[in-house]
C-alpha positions in Angstrom: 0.0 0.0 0.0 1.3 3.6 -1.0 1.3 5.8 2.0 0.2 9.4 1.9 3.3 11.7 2.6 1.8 14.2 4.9 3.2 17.8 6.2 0.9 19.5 9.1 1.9 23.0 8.9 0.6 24.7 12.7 2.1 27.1 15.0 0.6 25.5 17.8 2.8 22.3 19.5 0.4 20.3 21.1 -1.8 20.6 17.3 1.1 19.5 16.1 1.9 16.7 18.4 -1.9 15.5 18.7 -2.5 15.2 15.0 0.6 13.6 14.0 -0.2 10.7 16.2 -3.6 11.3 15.0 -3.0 10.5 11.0 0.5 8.5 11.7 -1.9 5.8 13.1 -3.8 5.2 9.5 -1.7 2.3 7.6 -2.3 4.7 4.4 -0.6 7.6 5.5 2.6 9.3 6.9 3.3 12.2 8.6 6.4 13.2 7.0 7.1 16.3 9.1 5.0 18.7 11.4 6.1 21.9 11.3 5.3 25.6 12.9 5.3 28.1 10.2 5.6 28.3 6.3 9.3 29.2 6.3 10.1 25.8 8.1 7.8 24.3 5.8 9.4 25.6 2.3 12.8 24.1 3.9 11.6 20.6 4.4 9.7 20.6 1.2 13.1 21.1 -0.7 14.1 17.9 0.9 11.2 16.1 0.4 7.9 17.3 -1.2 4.8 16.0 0.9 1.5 14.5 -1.2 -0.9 16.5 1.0 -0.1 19.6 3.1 -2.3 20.2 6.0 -2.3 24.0 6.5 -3.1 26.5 9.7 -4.7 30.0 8.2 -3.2 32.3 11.3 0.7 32.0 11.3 3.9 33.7 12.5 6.2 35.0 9.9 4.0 34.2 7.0 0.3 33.6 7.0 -1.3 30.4 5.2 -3.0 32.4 2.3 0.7 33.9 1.4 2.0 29.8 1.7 -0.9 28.1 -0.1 -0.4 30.6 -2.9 3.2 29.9 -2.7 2.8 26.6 -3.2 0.6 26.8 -6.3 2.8 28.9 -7.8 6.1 26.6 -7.8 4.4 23.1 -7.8 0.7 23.0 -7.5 -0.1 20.2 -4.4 -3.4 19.5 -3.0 -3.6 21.2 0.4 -6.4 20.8 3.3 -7.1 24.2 5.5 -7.5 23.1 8.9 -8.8 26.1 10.9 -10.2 27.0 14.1 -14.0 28.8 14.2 -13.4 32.2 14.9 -15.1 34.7 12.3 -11.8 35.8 11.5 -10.2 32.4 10.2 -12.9 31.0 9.1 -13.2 33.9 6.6 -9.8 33.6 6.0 -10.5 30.0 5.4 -12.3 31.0 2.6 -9.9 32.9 0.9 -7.6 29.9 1.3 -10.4 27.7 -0.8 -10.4 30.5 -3.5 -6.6 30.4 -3.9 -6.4 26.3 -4.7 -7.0 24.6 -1.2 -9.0 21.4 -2.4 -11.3 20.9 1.2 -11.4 22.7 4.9 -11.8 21.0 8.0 -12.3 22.6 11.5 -9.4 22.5 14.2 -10.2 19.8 16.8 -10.8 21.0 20.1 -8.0 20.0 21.8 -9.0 19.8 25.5 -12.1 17.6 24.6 -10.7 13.8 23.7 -14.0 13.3 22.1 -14.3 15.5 20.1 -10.3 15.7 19.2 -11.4 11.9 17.8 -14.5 12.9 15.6 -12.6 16.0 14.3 -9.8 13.6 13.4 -11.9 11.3 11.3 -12.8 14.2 9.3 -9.5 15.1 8.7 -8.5 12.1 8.0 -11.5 11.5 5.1 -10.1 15.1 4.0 -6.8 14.1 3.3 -7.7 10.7 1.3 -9.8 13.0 -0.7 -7.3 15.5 -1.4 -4.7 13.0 -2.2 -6.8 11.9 -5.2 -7.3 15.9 -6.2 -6.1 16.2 -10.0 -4.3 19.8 -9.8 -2.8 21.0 -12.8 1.0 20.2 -12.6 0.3 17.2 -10.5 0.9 15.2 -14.1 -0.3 11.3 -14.1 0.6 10.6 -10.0 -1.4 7.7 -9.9 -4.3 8.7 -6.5 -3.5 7.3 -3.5 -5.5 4.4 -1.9 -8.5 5.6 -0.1 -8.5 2.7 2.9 -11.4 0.7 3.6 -14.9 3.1 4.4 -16.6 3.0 7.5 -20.5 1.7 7.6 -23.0 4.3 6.0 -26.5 5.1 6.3 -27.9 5.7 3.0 -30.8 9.1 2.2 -33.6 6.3 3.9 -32.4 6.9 7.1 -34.0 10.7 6.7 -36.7 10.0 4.4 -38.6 7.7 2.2 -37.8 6.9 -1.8 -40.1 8.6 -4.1 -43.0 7.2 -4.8 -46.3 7.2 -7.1 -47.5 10.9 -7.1 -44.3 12.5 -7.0 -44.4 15.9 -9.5 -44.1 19.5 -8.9 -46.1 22.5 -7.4 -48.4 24.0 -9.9 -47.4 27.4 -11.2 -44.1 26.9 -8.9 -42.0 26.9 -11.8 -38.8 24.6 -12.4 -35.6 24.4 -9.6 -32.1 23.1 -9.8 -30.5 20.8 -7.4 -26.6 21.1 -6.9 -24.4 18.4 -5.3 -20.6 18.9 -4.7 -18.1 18.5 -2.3 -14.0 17.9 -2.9 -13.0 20.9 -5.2 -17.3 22.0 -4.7 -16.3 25.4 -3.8 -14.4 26.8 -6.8 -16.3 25.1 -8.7 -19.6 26.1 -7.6 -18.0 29.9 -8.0 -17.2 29.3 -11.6 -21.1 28.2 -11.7 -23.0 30.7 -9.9 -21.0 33.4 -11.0 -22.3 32.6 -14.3 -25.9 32.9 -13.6 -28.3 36.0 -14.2 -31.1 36.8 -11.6 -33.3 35.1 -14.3 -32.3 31.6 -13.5 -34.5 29.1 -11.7 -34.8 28.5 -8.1 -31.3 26.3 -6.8 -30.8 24.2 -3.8 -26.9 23.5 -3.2 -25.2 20.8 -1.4 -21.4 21.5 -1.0 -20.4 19.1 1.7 -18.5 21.7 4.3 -18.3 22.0 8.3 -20.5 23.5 10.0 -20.1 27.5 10.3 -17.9 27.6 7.4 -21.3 27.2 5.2 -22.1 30.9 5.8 -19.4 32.7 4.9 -19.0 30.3 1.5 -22.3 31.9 1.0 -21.5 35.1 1.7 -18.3 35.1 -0.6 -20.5 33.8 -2.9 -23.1 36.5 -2.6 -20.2 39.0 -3.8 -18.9 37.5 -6.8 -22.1 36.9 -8.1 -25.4 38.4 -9.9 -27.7 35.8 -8.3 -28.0 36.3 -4.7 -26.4 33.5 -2.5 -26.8 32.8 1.1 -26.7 30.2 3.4 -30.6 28.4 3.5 -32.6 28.5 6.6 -35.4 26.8 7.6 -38.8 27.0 5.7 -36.7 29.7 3.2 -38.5 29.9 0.1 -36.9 28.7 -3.2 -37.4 31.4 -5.9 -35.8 32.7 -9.4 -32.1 34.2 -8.9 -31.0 32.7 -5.8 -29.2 29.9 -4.9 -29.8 28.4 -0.7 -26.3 26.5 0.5 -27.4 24.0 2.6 -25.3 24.5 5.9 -23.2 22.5 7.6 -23.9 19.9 10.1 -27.7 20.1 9.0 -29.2 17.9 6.3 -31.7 20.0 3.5 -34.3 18.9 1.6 -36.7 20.2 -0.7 -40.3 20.6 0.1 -44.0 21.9 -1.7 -46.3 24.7 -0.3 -49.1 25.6 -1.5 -48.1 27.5 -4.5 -44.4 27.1 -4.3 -41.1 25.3 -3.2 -39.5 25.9 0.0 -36.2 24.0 2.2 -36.5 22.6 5.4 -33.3 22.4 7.3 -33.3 19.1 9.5 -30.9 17.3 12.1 -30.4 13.5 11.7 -27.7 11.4 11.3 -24.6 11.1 8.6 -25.8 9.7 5.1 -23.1 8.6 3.2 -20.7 9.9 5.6 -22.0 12.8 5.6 -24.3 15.8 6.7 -25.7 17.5 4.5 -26.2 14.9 2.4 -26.6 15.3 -1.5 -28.3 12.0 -1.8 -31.1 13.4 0.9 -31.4 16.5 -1.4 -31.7 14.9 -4.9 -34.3 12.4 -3.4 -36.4 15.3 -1.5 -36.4 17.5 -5.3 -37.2 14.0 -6.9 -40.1 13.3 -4.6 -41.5 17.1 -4.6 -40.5 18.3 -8.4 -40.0 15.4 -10.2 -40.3 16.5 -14.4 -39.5 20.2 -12.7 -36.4 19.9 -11.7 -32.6 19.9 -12.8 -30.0 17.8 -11.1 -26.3 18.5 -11.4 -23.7 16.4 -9.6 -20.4 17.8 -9.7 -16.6 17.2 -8.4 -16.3 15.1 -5.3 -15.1 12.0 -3.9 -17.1 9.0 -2.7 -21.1 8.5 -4.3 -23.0 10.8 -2.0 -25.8 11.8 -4.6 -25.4 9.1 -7.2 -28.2 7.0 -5.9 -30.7 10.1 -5.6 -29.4 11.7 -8.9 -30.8 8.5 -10.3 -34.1 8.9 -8.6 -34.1 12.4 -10.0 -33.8 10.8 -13.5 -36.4 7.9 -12.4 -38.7 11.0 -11.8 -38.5 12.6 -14.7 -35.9 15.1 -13.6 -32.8 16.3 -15.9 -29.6 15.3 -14.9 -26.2 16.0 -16.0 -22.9 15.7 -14.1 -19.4 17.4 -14.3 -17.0 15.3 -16.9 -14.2 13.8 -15.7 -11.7 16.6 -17.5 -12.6 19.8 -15.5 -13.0 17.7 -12.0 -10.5 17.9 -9.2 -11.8 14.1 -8.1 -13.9 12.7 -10.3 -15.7 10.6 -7.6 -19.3 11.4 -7.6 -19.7 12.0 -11.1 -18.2 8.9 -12.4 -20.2 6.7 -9.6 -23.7 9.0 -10.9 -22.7 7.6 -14.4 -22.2 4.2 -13.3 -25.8 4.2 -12.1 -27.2 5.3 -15.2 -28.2 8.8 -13.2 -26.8 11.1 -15.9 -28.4 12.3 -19.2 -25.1 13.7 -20.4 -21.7 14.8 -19.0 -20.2 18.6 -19.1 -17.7 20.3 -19.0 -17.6 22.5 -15.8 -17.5 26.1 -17.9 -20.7 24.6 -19.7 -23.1 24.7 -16.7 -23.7 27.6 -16.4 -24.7 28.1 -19.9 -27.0 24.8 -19.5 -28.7 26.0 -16.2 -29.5 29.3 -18.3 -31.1 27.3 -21.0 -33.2 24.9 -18.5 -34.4 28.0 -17.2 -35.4 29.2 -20.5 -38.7 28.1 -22.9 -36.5 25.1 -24.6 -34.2 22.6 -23.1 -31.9 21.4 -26.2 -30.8 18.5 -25.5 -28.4 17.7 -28.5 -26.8 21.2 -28.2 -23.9 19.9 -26.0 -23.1 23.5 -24.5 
């Protein structure tokens, strides 16, 4: 088995020390060196350059942003932001996912053993992912091997498949569904920036932490002419803006009396994670049906493959994200597998092809 050459860039020791016992433990992956500021880090890279860097935001001497940009400059490398929840770095954290950093995790809290473990488990899944990231300069590296899953629960253990009598709200118009998660958040930029206020009602799944969701959204809301934000309960789904689902909480699609609206729901991980694409895409199969778009995009694992499919079963559109412009081509290629996806496009094309299901004809042939 190939290890995973890791480098844990912190300024704090006992981060430092906790985590590299933390990932050392996994058969799959090494901790290389753990260092406490970029400078250190640049050093040690020139002896030996790491497969994944795991990077702090707030440094001494030079700051994360400065490093990550660094680093894509001179040899592009799939690096994992692992920050603490202050408003600050968690901002900052943003602007780290902007500049090339392929996932975020939140720091661990370090004086509760608990929850040091189920922080570690998420780094650890982060890291697997971000070894697999297909960066420009990273050539033909064959992916590292992603170690043997943990049990899942699969979109039942929220709510039930769709069933006869599925369609959408009269008069509620049509709605797209979004599913992403490693490489999700420049992608999803690329895509909403695209968008005029005149596209349909979206529903987004980009599989994040929990507080990070709303300033995703609110960078979002900048760059683009749609207005973005992170959903809340019973939120309405309307023309020109896009809801993020946010972290930690599951969304799903539901029908008023006249239109579409989200409810925002606890429960427990599906597919390994929460929110869930797969509990989305079932929700918008079961409440749209013929009304609705799907659109899975880059990401490891199959979260929203198996309720893509029941998009498609319900008379939905689906496409996915081909395997070219992905950073992982996880999701997509598992959606395809399943027979969930109409057609495959190109990344720069969906925005073009959400714009034309929004409009009088859908042109299937076109390839846009």
């Amino acid at each position: 088995m190939k290890q995973i050459k890791v480098m844990l860039v912190d300024d704090s020791a006992v981060v430092r020390q906790v985590l590299s016992g933390l990932l050392g433990r996994e058969p799959d992956m090494q901790v290389t060196c753990a260092v406490a500021d970029p400078i250190l880090a640049s050093e040690r890279m020139r002896l030996q350059w790491p497969d994944v860097v795991v990077l702090d935001v707030e440094m001494p001497r030079m700051d994360g942003i400065t490093f990550l940009r660094k680093i894509m400059a001179e040899r592009p490398t799939p690096v994992v932001i692992c920050s603490s929840l202050t408003e600050k770095s968690t901002r900052t954290s943003m602007e780290a996912l902007a500049a090339g950093a392929v996932a975020v995790v939140c720091k661990p809290k370090l004086d509760l053993r608990q929850s040091l473990h189920e922080g570690c488990d998420e780094l650890v899944a982060a890291v697997r992912s971000a070894a697999q990231a297909r960066l420009p300069a990273l050539g033909g590296r064959a992916p590292a091997p992603p170690g043997v899953p943990a049990a899942k629960l699969t979109a039942d253990a929220i709510l039930a498949p769709a069933g006869e009598g599925a369609g959408p709200v009269r008069g509620s118009g049509k709605v797209v569904a979004l599913g992403t998660s490693t490489g999700g958040t420049q992608a999803l930029e690329r895509v909403l920036s695209g968008l005029t206020p005149a596209t349909p009602g979206i529903v987004v799944v980009q599989h994040m932490p929990e507080q990070f969701t709303a300033a995703f959204a609110d960078r979002l809301n900048a760059l683009c002419q749609i207005t973005v934000r992170e959903a809340r309960n019973n939120d309405p789904v309307v023309p020109g803006q896009a809801l993020i689902a946010p972290g930690g909480r599951h969304m799903l699609l539901r029908r008023g009396a006249a239109q579409y609206f989200v409810e925002v729901v606890d429960g427990p991980l599906v597919n390994r994670h929460r929110p869930s694409v797969d509990v989305l895409f079932r929700s918008v199969a079961k409440c749209a049906g013929s009304s609705a778009l799907g659109i899975i995009m880059t990401g490891m694992g199959d979260d929203g493959a198996i309720g893509l499919l029941e998009m498609r079963q319900a008379g939905a559109r689906t496409l996915a994200q081909d395997e070219q412009s992905c950073v992982v081509y996880g999701m997509p290629r598992e959606a395809v597998k399943r027979g969930a996806v109409e057609r495959s496009v190109a990344l720069d094309a969906i925005s073009r092809e959400i714009l034309q299901y929004g409009s009088v004809e859908w042109r299937i042939n076109e390839g846009l």
